[in-house]
N, C-alpha and C positions, 0 to 999 in steps of 0.2 A: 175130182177129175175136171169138172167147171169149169175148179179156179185156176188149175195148170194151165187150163188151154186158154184160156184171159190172158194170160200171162204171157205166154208165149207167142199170141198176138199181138201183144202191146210190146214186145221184142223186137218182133219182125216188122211191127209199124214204124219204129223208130231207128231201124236200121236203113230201112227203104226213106228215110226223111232225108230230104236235100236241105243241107246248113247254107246260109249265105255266107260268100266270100268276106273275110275281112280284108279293109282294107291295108296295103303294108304299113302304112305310119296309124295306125287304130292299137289301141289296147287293151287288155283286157287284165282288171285285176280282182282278188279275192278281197273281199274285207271281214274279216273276222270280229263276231258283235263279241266274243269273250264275254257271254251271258249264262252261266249256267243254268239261270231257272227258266232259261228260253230251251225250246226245242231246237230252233233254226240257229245251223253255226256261222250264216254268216248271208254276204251278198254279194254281187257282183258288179263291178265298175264296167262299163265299157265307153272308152274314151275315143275319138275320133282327131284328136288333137293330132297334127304334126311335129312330132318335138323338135327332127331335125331343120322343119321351114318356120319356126317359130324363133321370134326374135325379143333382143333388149333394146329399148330406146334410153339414150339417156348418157352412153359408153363416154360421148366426144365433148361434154360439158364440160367446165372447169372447177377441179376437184380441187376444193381446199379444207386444211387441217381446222377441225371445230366448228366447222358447215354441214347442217345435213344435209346429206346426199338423197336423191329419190333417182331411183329407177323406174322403168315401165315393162313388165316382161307382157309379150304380147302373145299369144297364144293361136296359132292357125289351123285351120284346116289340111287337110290333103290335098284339098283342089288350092292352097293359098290364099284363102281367105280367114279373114282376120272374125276367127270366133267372140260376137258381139252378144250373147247368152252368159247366164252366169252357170259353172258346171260341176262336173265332180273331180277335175284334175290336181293331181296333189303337185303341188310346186316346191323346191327347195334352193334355200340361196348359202351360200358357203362365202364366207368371209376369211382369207388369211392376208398378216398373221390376225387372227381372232384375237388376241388380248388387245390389240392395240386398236381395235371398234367397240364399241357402245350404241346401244339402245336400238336394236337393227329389227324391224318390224318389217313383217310381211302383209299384205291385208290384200282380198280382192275387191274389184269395184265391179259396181252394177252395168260395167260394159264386158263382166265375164274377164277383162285382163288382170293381171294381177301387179299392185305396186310395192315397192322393196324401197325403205326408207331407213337411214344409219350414219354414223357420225366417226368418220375417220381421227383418230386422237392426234395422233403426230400425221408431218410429211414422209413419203415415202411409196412405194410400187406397193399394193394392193391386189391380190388377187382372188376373182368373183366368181364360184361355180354356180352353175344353175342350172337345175334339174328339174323335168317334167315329170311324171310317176316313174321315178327313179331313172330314169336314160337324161343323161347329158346334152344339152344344146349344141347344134355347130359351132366349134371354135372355142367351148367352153373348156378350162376354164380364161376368164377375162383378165387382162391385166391394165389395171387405172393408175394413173401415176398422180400425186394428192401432194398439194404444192402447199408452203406458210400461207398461213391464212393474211389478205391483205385488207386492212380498211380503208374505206373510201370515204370522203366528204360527199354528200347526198345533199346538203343544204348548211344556211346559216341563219339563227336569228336577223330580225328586223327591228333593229331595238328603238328606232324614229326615235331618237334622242337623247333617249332612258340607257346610256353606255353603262355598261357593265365594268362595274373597276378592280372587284375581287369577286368574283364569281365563284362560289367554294364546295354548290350543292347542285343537284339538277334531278328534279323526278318527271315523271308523263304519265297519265291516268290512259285508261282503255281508249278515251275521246281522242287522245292525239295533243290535248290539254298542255302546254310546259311549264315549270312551274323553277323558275333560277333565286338559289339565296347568295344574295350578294352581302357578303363578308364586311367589305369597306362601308357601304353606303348603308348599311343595317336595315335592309327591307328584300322583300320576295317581288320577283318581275315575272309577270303570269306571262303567256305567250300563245298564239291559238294553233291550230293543229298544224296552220302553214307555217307559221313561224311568226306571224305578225305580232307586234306587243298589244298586250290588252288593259293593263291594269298593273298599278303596283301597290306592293301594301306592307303598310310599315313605316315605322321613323326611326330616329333614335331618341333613344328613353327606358325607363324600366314603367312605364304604368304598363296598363291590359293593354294589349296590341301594339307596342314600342317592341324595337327588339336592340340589342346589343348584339353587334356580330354573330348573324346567325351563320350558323356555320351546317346546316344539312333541312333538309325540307323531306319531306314524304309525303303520298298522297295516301289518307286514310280512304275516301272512296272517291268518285268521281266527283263532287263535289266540295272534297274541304282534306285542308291537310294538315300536316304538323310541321312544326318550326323546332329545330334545336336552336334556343335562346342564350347561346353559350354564354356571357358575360353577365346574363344577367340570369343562369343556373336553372332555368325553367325548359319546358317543354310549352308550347304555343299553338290551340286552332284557331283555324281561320276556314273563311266562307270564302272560297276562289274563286265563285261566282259576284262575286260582293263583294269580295274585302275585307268585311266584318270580322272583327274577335269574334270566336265563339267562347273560350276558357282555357285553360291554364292549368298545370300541376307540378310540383317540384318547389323548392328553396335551397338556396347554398345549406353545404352543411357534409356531414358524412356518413347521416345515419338512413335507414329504408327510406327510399324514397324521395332525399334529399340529393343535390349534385354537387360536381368541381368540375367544374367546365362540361357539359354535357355537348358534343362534339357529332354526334349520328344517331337518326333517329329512323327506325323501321318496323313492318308489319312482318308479324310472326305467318308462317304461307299459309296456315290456315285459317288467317285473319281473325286470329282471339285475342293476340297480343300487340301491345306494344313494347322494342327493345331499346333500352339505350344506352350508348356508350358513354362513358364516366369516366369523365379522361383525368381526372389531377385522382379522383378515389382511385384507378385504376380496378375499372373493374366494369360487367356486364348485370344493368337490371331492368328487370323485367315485369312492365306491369298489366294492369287487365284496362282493355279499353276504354274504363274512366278516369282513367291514370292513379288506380291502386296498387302500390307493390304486391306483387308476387313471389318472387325470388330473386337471388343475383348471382352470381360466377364472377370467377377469374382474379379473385383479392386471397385466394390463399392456395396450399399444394404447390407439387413442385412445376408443375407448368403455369404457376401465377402470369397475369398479365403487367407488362410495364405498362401503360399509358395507351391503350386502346383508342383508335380514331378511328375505326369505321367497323361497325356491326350490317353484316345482311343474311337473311334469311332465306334458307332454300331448302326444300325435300323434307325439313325437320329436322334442320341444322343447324347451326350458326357459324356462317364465318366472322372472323374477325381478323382486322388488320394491327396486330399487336407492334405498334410503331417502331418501341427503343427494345424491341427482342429480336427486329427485324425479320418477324416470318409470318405469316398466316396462322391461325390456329383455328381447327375444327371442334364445335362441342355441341354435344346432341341435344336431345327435347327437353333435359332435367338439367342440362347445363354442364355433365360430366366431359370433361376434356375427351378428345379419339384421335387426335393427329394432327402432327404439323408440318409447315412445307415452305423450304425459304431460309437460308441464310445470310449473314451482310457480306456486301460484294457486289463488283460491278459487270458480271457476267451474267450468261444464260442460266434463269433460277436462282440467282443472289438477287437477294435486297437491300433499300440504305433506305430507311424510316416509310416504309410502304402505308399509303393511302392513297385514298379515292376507288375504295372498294366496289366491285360488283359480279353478280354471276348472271349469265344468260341461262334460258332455258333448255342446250344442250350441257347445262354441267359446265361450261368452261369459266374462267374466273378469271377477271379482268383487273390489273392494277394501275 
């Protein structure tokens, strides 16, 4: 009998309890822990957020194809202030059409708003929902209109004298460092971050540190790189701070390890390797950073390579600029072919002997 009347007090206590008002733009949600060996099924969000006075920055930028995009969703109060706390509101971003975006991250910052970051593939109308614990933003959803991507000149070499006459390679280290192989004049023309010349290095010759037509450069780290020594079948370091030969690997020839014309020379992205293209062998090899072969691609099967001139490396790929097939060709970490893209022709997606390969780090690949 006690316990009845316990009970029945603590009924009548909580019927007589005054709730406070929520506010109308306030929410309240369940979250369910989906824990079986817990007792508690769950907990409760409640959110003060205004979803319909909460805004995007960012709408009126200029969107272009293979640029990533960042948004700012900014997150209000009821009173219309801008919630500067980090909190529990679940945000959602809707991208159509969806096939035609990539890599589209959400993440919050420590001022409690949240940023929306993504890469429109083609030009074209875009439209952007966004969601606060599931209700729609005013106006939502957005529509962006995503224009050809346009490149601009930002600067030019200072070359104070040292003219460029076949310029055929170009790499830049984390410093801002540039590093040009000039084809004609058979030497590498260092540059500093602003573009001043600094150094050149190289003659013509086949001893250590001569180069024959080098025809591509990389930077092994910030301090020293590699030379394709084309004409004279070698791969070439040097000290970019100095000058200095460091060593040398490769001989004409067509067996592991040996070249015919070696034409592009890159870091594998996990920076274990080095790759190079073998342009008279036709073919892709690959050695370990003391310039030991490892393996090679692309000299046999039915996607064989004609005459390779430029290999680069991304996500644990390899493109390649397969010249006289005129197309791009993809092949994975062991070298197995997966896809090609490109045929000859002088239209949108035709090619006629493509080189001067590269890929930025949105994925987009530049000829």
């Amino acid at each position: 009998m006690l316990n009845k009347k316990n009970v029945e007090e603590r009924i009548k206590d909580l019927l007589e309890t005054t709730m406070p008002a929520l506010p109308v733009s306030s929410s309240v949600e369940f979250v369910s822990t989906c824990e079986p060996e817990s007792l508690s099924l769950g907990f409760t969000n409640f959110s003060e957020t205004d979803v319909q006075g909460s805004t995007v920055e960012g709408l009126d930028q200029n969107f272009q194809a293979g640029v990533e995009t960042e948004l700012l969703i900014c997150l209000k109060s009821s009173e219309g202030e801008i919630r500067n706390t980090q909190h529990t509101d679940r945000v959602e971003i809707h991208i159509d059409p969806a096939d035609q975006v990539r890599s589209l991250v959400t993440s919050e910052k420590e001022d409690g708003n949240f940023q929306a970051k993504f890469v429109a593939k083609v030009p074209g109308t875009y439209k952007i929902e966004v969601k606060i614990n599931g209700q729609k933003l005013a106006k939502s959803p957005f529509s962006i209109p995503v224009k050809v991507r346009v490149l601009n000149v930002i600067g030019k070499l200072n070359v104070q004298g040292e003219m460029l006459q076949g310029p055929a390679g170009i790499a830049v280290n984390s410093k801002g460092v540039i590093a040009v192989a000039d084809l004609n004049r058979h030497c590498i023309l260092v540059f500093d971050e602003t573009g001043k010349f600094v150094r050149k290095i190289g003659s013509y010759g086949d001893e250590n540190g001569q180069l024959k037509n080098p025809a591509e450069v990389t930077f092994l780290n910030d301090d020293e790189i590699l030379v394709a020594d084309e004409y004279n079948h070698r791969i070439q370091q040097f000290n970019v701070q100095t000058g200095n030969f460091a060593k040398s690997f490769g001989k004409k020839g067509s067996g592991d390890g040996e070249f015919e014309n070696p034409v592009s020379v890159c870091i594998t992205s996990d920076g274990r390797f080095i790759v190079v293209a073998d342009f008279n062998n036709s073919r892709i090899q690959v050695f370990t950073m003391d310039g030991e072969p490892v393996f090679k691609f692309g000299d046999s099967g039915p996607e064989r390579l004609d005459h390779p001139i430029d290999c680069v490396c991304y996500e644990e790929k390899f493109f390649v600029a397969d010249m006289n097939n005129n197309c791009v060709k993809v092949f994975d970490e062991r070298g197995q072919f997966l896809y090609k893209f490109g045929e000859i022709g002088n239209g949108d997606g035709q090619l006629n002997q493509p080189h001067g390969l590269c890929v930025d780090k949105h994925n987009n690949v530049f000829l």
